[in-house]
C-alpha positions as CSV (number, residue, x, y, z in Angstrom):
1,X,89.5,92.8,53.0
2,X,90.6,90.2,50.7
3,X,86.8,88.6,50.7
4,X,86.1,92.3,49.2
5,X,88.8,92.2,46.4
6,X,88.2,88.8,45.7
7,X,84.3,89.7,45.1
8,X,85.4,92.5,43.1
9,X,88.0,90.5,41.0
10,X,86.0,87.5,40.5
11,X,83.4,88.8,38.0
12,X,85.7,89.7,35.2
13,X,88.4,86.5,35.8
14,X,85.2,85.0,34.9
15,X,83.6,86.9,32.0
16,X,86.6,87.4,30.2
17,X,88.8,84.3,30.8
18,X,86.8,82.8,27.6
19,X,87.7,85.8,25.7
20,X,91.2,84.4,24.6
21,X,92.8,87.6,23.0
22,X,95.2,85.3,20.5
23,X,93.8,82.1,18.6
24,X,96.6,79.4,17.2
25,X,95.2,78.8,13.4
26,X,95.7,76.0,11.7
27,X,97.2,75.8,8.2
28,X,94.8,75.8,4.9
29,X,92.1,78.1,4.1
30,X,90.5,80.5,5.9
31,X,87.5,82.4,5.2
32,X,87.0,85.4,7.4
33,X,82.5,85.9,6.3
34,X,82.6,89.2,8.9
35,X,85.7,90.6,6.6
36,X,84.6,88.9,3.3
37,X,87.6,87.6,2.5
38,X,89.4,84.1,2.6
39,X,93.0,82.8,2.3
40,X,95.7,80.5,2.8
41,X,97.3,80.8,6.4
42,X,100.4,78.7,7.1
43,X,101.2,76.3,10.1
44,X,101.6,77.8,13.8
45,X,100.5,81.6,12.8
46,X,98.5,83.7,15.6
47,X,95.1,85.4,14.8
48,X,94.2,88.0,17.1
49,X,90.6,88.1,18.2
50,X,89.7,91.8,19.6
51,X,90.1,94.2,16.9
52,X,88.0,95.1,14.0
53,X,90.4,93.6,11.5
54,X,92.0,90.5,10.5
55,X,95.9,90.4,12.5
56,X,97.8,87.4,12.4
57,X,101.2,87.1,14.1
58,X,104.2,84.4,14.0
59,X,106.4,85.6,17.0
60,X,104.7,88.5,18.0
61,X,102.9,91.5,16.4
62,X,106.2,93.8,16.6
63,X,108.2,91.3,15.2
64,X,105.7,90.4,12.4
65,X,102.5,90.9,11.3
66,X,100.0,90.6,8.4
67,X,96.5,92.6,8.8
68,X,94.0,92.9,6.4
69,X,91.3,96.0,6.8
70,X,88.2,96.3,4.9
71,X,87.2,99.9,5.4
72,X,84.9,102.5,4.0
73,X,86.3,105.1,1.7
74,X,85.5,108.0,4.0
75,X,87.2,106.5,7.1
76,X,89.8,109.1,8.3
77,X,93.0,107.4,8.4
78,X,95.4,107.4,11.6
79,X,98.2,109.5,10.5
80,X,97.1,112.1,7.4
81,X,94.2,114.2,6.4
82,X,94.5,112.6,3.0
83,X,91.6,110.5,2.1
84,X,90.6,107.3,-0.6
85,X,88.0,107.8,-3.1
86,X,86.1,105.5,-5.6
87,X,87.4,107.6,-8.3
88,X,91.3,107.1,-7.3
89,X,93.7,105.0,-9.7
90,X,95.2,102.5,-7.7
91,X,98.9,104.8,-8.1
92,X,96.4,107.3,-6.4
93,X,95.5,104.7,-3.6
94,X,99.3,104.1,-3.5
95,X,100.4,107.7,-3.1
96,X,97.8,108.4,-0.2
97,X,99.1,105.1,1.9
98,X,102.6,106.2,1.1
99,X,101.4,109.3,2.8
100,X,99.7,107.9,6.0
101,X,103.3,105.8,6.5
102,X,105.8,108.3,6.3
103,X,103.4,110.5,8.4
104,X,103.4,107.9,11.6
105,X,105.2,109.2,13.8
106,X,106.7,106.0,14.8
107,X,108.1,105.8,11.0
108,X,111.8,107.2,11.0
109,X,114.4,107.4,7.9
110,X,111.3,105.8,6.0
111,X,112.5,104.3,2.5
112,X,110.7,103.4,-0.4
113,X,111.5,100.4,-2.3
114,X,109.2,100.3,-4.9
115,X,105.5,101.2,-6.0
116,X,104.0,99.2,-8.6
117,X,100.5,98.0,-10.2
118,X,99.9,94.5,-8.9
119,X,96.3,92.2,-9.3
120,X,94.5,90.8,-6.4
121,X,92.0,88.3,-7.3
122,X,91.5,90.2,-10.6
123,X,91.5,93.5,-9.5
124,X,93.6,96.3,-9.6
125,X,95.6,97.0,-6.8
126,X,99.1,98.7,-5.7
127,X,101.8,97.4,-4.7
128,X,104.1,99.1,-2.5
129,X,107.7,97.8,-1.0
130,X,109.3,99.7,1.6
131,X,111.4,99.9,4.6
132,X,112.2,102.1,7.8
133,X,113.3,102.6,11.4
134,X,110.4,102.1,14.3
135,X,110.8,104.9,17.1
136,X,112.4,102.3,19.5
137,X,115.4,101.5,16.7
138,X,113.7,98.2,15.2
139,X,114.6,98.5,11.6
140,X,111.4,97.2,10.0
141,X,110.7,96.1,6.2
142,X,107.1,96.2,5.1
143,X,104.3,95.6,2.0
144,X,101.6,96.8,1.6
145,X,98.7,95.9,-1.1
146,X,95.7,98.2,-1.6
147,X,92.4,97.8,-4.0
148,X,89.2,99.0,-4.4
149,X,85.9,97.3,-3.6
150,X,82.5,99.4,-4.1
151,X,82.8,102.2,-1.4
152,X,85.4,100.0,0.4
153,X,89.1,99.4,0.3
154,X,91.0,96.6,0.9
155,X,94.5,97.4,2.7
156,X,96.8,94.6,3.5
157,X,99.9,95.0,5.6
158,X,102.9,93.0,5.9
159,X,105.5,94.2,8.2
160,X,108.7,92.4,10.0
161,X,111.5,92.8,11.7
162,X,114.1,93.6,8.7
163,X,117.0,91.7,10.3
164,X,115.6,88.2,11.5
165,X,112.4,87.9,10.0
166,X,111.1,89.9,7.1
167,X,112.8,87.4,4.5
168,X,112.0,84.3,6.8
169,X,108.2,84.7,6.7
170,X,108.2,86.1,3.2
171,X,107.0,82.8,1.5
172,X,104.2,82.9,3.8
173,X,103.0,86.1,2.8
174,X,103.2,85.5,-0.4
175,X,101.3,82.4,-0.4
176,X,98.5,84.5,1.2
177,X,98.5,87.4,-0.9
178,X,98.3,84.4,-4.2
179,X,95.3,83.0,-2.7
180,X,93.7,86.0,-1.6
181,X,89.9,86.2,-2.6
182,X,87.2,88.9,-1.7
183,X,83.7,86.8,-0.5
């Protein structure tokens, strides 16, 4: 019996022990060709390496998190029926992320800080500050940077634990967002 769930085990132990999930980065640039982006990442950050778009975590992704999506303008997004469009001012872009927050259904007693024009590596992008309470009671303070890019948009997501480690890990974020480039 055990021969049998040892055979049975054995193949994936092996094809996916060299599929490590999280990858330490080192600090200095990064350039991400399959996102067409690059960056600065700080010292001792995680990168995950399964999902579709660029997630980096310092102590763990519901503790903190940056992710950076390129996605196509008609992509549906997770939690509205609102939808980008080339045409959209980036106040536009704003109002229909705003939107897809505050209609998570993890978001509670959601917050907005502030919503303002910003400039990402000479485009124009929004800006939006904000804060709320996760469904488990984590009280969670986020920003979030949006632009266009042909039939694409850029969304980049920067959320942390409000308490311990929003302000902590700030400076890092903002380093990133300064030296963010489109490839």
């Amino acid at each position: 019996m055990r021969k049998k769930i040892l055979l049975v085990i054995l193949p994936f132990l092996l094809v996916f022990s060299g599929c490590a999930a999280w990858t330490q980065l080192k600090a200095g640039e990064y350039k991400d060709k399959k996102r067409k982006f690059s960056s600065q990442v700080p010292e001792a950050w995680m990168r995950q390496n399964l999902y579709p778009y660029f997630i980096v975590t310092r102590n763990g992704f519901v503790l903190d998190h940056v992710i950076v999506g390129r996605y196509p303008l008609k992509r549906e997004l997770d939690h509205t029926k609102k939808k980008f469009s080339s045409s959209m001012s980036p106040q536009d872009l704003a109002e229909v992320e705003l939107d897809d927050i505050q209609s998570s259904e993890n978001v509670g007693n959601f917050q907005l800080i502030s919503n303002e024009p910003a400039n990402i590596d000479g485009r124009e992008a929004f800006r939006i500050e904000y804060e709320y309470t996760a469904k488990g009671g984590l009280e969670i303070k986020g920003i979030r940077y949006g632009f266009l890019e042909g039939e694409k948009i850029f969304r980049i997501r920067y959320e942390a634990s409000k308490q311990h480690y929003f302000n902590q890990l700030l400076p890092d974020f903002q380093d990133f967002i300064k030296h963010f480039t489109v490839l």
